[in-house]
C-alpha positions in Angstrom: 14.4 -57.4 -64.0 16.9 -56.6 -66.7 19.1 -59.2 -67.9 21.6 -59.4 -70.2 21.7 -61.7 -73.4 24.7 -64.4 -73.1 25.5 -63.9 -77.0 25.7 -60.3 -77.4 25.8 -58.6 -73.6 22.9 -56.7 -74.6 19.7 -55.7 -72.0 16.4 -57.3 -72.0 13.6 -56.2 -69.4 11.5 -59.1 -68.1 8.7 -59.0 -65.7 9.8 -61.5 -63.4 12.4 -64.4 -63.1 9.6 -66.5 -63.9 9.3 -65.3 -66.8 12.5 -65.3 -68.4 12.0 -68.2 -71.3 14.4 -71.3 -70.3 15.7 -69.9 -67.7 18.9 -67.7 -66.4 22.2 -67.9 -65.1 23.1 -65.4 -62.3 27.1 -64.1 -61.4 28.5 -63.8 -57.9 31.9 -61.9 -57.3 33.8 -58.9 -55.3 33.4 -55.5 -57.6 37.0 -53.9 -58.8 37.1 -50.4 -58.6 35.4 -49.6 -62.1 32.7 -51.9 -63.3 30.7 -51.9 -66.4 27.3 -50.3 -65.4 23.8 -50.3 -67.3 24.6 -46.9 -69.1 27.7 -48.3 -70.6 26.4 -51.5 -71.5 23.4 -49.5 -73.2 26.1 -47.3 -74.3 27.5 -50.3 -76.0 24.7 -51.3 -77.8 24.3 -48.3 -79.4 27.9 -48.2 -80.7 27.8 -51.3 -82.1 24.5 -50.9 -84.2 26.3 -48.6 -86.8 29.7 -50.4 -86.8 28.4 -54.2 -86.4 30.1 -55.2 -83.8 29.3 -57.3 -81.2 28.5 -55.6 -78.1 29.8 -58.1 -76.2 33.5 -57.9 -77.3 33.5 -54.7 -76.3 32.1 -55.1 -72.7 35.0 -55.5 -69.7 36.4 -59.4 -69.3 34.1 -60.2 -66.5 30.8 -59.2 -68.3 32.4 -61.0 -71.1 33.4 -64.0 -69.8 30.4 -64.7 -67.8 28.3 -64.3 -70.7 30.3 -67.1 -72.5 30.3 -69.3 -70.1 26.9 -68.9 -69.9 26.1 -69.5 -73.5 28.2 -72.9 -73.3 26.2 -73.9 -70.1 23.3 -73.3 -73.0 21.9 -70.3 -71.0 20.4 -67.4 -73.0 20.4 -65.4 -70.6 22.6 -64.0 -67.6 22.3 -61.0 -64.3 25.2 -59.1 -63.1 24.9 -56.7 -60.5 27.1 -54.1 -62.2 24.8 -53.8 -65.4 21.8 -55.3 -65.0 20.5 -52.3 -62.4 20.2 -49.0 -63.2 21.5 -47.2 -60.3 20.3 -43.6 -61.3 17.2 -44.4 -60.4 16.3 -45.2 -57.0 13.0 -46.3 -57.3 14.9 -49.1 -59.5 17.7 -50.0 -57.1 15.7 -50.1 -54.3 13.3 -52.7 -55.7 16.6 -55.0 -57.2 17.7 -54.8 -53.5 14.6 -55.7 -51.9 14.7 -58.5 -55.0 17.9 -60.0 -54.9 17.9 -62.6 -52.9 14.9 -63.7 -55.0 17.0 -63.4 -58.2 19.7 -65.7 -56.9 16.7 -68.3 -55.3 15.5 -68.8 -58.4 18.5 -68.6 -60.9 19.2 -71.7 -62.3 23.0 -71.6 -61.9 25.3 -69.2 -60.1 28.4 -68.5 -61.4 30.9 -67.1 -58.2 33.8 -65.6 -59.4 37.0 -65.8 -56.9 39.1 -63.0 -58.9 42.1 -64.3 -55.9 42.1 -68.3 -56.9 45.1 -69.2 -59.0 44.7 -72.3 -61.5 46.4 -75.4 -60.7 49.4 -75.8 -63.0 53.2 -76.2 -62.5 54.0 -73.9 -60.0 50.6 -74.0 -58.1 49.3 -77.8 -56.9 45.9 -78.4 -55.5 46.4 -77.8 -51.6 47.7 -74.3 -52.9 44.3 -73.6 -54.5 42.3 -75.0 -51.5 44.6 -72.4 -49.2 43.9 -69.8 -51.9 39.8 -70.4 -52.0 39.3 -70.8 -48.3 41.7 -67.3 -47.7 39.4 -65.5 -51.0 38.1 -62.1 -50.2 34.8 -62.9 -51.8 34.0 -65.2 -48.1 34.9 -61.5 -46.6 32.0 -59.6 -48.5 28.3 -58.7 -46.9 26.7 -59.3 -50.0 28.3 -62.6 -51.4 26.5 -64.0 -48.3 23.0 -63.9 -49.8 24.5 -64.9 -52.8 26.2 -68.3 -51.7 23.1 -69.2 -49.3 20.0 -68.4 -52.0 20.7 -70.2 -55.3 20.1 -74.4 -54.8 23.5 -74.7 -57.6 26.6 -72.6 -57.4 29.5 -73.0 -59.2 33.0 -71.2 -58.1 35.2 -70.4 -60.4 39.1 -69.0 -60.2 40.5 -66.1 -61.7 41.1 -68.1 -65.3 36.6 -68.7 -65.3 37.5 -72.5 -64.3 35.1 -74.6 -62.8 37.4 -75.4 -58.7 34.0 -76.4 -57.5 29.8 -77.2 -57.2 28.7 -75.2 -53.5 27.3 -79.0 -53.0 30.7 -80.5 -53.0 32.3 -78.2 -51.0 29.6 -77.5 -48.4 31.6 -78.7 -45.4 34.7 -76.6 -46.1 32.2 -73.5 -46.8 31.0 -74.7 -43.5 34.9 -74.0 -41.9 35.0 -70.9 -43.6 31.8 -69.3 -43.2 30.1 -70.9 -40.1 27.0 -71.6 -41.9 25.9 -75.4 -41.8 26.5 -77.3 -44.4 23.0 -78.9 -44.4 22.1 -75.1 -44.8 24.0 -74.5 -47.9 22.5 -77.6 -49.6 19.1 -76.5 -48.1 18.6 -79.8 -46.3 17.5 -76.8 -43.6 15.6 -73.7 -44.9 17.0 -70.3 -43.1 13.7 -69.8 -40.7 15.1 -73.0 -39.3 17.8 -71.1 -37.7 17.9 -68.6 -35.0 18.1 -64.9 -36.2 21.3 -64.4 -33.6 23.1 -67.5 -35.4 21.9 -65.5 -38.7 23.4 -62.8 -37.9 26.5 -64.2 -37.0 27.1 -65.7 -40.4 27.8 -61.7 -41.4 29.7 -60.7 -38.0 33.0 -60.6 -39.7 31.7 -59.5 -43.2 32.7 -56.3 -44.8 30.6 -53.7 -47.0 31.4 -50.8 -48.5 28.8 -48.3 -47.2 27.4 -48.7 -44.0 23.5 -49.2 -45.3 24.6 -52.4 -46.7 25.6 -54.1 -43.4 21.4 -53.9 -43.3 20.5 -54.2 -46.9 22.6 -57.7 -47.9 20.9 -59.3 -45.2 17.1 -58.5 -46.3 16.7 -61.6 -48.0 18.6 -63.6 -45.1 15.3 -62.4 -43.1 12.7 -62.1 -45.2 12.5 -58.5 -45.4 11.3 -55.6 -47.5 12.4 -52.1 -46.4 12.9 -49.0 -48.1 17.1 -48.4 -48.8 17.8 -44.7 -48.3 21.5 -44.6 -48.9 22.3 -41.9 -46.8 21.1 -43.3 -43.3 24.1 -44.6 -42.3 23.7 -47.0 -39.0 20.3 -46.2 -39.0 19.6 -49.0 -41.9 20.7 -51.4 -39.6 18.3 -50.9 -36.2 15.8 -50.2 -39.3 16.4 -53.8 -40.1 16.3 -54.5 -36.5 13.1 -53.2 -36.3 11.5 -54.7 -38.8 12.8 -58.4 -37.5 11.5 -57.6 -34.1 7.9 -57.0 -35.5 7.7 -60.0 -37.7 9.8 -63.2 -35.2 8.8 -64.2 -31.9 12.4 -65.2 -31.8 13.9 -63.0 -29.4 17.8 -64.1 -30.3 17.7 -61.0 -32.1 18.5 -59.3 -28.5 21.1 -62.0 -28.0 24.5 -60.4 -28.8 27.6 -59.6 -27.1 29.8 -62.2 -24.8 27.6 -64.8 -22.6 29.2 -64.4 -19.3 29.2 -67.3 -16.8 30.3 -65.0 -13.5 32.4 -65.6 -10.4 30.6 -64.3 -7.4 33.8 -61.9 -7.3 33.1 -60.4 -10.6 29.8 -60.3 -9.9 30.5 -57.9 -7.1 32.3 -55.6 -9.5 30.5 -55.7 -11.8 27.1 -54.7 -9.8 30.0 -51.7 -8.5 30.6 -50.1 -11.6 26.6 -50.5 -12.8 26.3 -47.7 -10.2 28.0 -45.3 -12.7 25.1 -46.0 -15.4 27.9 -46.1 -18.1 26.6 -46.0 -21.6 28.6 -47.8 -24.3 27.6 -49.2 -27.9 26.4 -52.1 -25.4 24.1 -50.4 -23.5 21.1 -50.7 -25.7 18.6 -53.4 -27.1 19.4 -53.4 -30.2 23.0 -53.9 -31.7 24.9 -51.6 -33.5 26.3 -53.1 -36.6 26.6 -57.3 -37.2 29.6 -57.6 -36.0 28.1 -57.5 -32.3 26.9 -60.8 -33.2 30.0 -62.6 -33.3 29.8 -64.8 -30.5 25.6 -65.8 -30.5 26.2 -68.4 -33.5 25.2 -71.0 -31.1 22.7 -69.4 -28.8 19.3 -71.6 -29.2 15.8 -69.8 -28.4 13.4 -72.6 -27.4 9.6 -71.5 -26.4 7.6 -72.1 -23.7 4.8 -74.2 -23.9 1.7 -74.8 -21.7 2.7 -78.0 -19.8 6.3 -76.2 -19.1 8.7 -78.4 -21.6 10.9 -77.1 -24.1 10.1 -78.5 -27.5 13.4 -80.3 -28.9 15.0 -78.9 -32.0 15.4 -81.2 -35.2 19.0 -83.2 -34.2 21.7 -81.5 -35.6 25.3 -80.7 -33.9 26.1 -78.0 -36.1 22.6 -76.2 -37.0 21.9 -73.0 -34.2 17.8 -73.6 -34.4 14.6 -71.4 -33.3 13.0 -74.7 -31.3 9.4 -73.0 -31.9 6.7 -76.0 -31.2 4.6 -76.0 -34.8 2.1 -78.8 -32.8 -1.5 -78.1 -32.9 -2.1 -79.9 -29.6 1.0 -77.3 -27.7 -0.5 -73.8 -26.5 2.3 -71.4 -26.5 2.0 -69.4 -23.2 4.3 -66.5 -21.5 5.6 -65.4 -24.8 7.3 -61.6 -24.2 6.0 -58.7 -26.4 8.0 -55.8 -27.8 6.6 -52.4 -29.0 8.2 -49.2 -30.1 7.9 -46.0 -28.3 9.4 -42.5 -28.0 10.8 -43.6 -24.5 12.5 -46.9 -25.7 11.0 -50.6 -26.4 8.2 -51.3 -24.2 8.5 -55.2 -23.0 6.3 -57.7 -21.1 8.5 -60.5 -20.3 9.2 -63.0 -17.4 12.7 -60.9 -15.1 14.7 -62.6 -12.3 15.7 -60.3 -9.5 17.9 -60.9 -7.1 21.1 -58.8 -4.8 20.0 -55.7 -6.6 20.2 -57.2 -10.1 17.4 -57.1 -13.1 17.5 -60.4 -15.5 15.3 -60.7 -18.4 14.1 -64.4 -19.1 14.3 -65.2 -22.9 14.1 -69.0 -22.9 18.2 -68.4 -24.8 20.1 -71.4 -24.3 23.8 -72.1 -25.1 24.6 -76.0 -24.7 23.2 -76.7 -21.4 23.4 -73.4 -19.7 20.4 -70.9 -19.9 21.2 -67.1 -20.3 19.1 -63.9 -19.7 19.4 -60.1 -20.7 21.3 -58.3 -17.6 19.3 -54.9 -17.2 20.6 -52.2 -15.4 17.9 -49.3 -14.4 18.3 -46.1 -16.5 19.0 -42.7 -14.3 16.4 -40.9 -16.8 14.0 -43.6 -16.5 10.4 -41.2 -16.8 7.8 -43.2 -15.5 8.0 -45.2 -11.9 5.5 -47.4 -12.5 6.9 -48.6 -15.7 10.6 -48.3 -15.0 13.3 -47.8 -17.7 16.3 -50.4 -18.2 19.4 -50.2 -20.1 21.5 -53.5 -20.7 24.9 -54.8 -19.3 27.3 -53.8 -17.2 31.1 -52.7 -17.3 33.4 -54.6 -15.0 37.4 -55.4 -15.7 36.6 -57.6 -18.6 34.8 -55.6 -20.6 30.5 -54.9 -21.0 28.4 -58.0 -20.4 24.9 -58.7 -21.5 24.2 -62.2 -21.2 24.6 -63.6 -18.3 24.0 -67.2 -16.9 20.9 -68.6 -15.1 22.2 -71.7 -14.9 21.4 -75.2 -15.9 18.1 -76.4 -15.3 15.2 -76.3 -17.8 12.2 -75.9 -15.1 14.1 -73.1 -12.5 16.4 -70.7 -12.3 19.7 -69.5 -10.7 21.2 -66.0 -10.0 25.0 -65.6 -8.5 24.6 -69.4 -7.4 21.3 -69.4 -5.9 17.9 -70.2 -7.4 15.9 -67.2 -8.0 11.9 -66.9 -9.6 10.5 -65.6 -12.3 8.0 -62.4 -12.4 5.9 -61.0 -15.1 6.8 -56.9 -14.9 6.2 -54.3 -18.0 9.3 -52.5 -18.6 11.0 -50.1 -20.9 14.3 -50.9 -22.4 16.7 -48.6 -23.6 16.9 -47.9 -27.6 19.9 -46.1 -29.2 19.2 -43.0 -31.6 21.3 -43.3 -34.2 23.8 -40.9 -35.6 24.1 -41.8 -39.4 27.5 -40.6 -39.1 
């Protein structure tokens, strides 16, 4: 990793993060419209070899200023984002994406930058600051995500490099603003303590600038290492997808769109309209961008086990948590499979059937009420003895996936009646994605 040294804002190459002698401070913040990259800052030092400057005073205020705040934090050295890659290379900015969430993990201090926090001072009092840091654009941002939830210390800073706040102190109004549990931020909880739908909710209403990054600020978030190919479009994201669905048994990661607890009315209209096989963004397993994930923050997967119970999550009212029994003695049993195919994602899981209606059994649970995968059959399903599903249907109210199997831990309920559970082997649908 490159890194740039606090005194002079010049670039040192280092193996690892371990390596870096004493340690190294790390900068969060939203990017302006030109930013000093690693050519100029090279650039820089070149310069300032014959005339004897000091490259740092001639670097832009934010590579500046972090590097002094640094220095008098008694950091030698510092990453930023908009110098510390090179982004000609690929080879380079694909590792440093892949990395990042390591760099931050193990930075000593991070430095967040909120460009849109005034200072206090005659004209501007404390609540107005508070208003000012919970509205900042930097809470808006796909990639600050990874970068307030990795490093153990953060520091936020306002627009004059003023300390507001520690991450620590402020973890239950992050908490407000971000959704993310506090005991999460001061990682009281590590992240594979939470469900990968509640995951991905944290970045539902989080912006990027290209559309590969709704995929690539969340590899760390998951634990993942994927190639980038900035080009893809969409495609990075079911990539991602993909790669989540090979690696958790936590099947919350097919738990987005709007639970729906029916009215045997709707239901009716709702099994009317199916008849028209409408496809929508909906329609498929997997979800089209984060954002689809807006409303599973609380949706709890909790496994199976051989004797029937549901093993309890750790007590918390605010944490979303994969309940996945870790005990030795507990024999995990009916656990669904997933596999990609040319034809879709072949499944073995438990369904419900009942009044013409498909409902895929995930063990999802939201409070007290259990919720399943409504599957529809697909018109061009290819093989009858494995039949083809695709997900949700339209009624007045929009397209539903999840719907409600009732409240009981041990049985099930369809439309107000209990219904059983059978083993089938099933396709379900998968979207091809148009970059564009």
């Amino acid at each position: 990793m490159w890194l740039l040294s606090t005194d002079r804002a010049e670039l040192q190459y280092f193996n690892s993060p371990e390596s870096v002698p004493g340690g190294y401070a790390i900068l969060s913040h939203v990017w302006d419209t030109e930013e000093q990259s690693f050519q100029q800052t090279q650039a820089y030092k070149t310069q300032c070899l014959s005339s004897g400057e000091n490259p740092r005073d001639l670097s832009t205020e934010k590579v500046k200023q972090s590097c002094i705040l640094a220095q008098e934090h008694g950091y030698h050295w510092i990453w930023n984002d908009t110098c510390c890659i090179d982004k000609t290379s690929s080879a380079e900015l694909s590792e440093a994406i892949n990395s990042m969430f390591r760099y931050y993990s193990l930075a000593d201090v991070c430095y967040a930058f909120l460009r849109d926090v005034p200072p206090k001072g005659p004209l501007v009092d404390e609540d107005d600051v508070e208003r000012s840091f919970g509205y900042s654009v930097w809470h808006e941002r796909g990639w600050t995500l990874q970068e307030l939830i990795a490093p153990p210390y953060v520091l936020f800073l306002n627009r004059d490099w003023d300390i507001i706040a520690s991450k620590t102190d402020h973890a239950n109004m992050l908490e407000k603003i971000t959704k993310i549990p506090a005991a999460v931020l001061r990682h009281e909880y590590g992240l594979e303590d939470v469900s990968v739908a509640a995951r991905m909710s944290w970045a539902a209403k989080r912006k990027t600038t290209r559309p590969e990054d709704e995929a690539y600020c969340l590899l760390g978030i998951f634990s993942i290492n994927m190639p980038t190919l900035y080009g893809e479009g969409r495609r990075a994201f079911q990539r991602l997808q993909e790669e989540i669905m090979k690696n958790y048994p936590d099947t919350t990661l097919f738990a987005w769109g709007t639970p729906w607890e029916y009215s045997t009315e709707a239901a009716w209209i709702a099994g009317h309209l199916a008849s028209s096989h409408l496809l929508t963004d909906h329609s498929y397993l997997l979800a089209p961008a984060p954002s689809a994930f807006g409303s599973s923050g609380d949706l709890v997967h909790w496994m199976p086990t051989v004797d029937g119970e549901k093993q309890k999550s750790r007590s918390s009212s605010s944490l979303s948590l994969v309940s996945l029994s870790r005990s030795p003695s507990r024999v995990h049993v009916g656990i669904p499979t997933f596999s990609i195919t040319p034809h879709g994602i072949r499944a073995r899981l438990p369904v419900v059937e009942r009044l013409g209606y498909t409902v895929g059994v995930f063990s999802w649970f939201m409070g007290k009420t259990q919720f399943g995968l409504l599957l529809v059959p697909s018109p061009d399903s290819f093989d009858p003895r494995v039949p083809r599903y695709n997900i949700g249907v339209m009624n007045t109210e929009g397209h539903h996936r999840l719907i409600s199997l009732g409240e009981k831990n041990d049985t099930f309920e369809l439309f107000g009646k209990a219904a059983t559970a059978q083993w089938k082997e099933i396709y379900l649908a998968l979207r091809e994605v148009n970059p564009f």
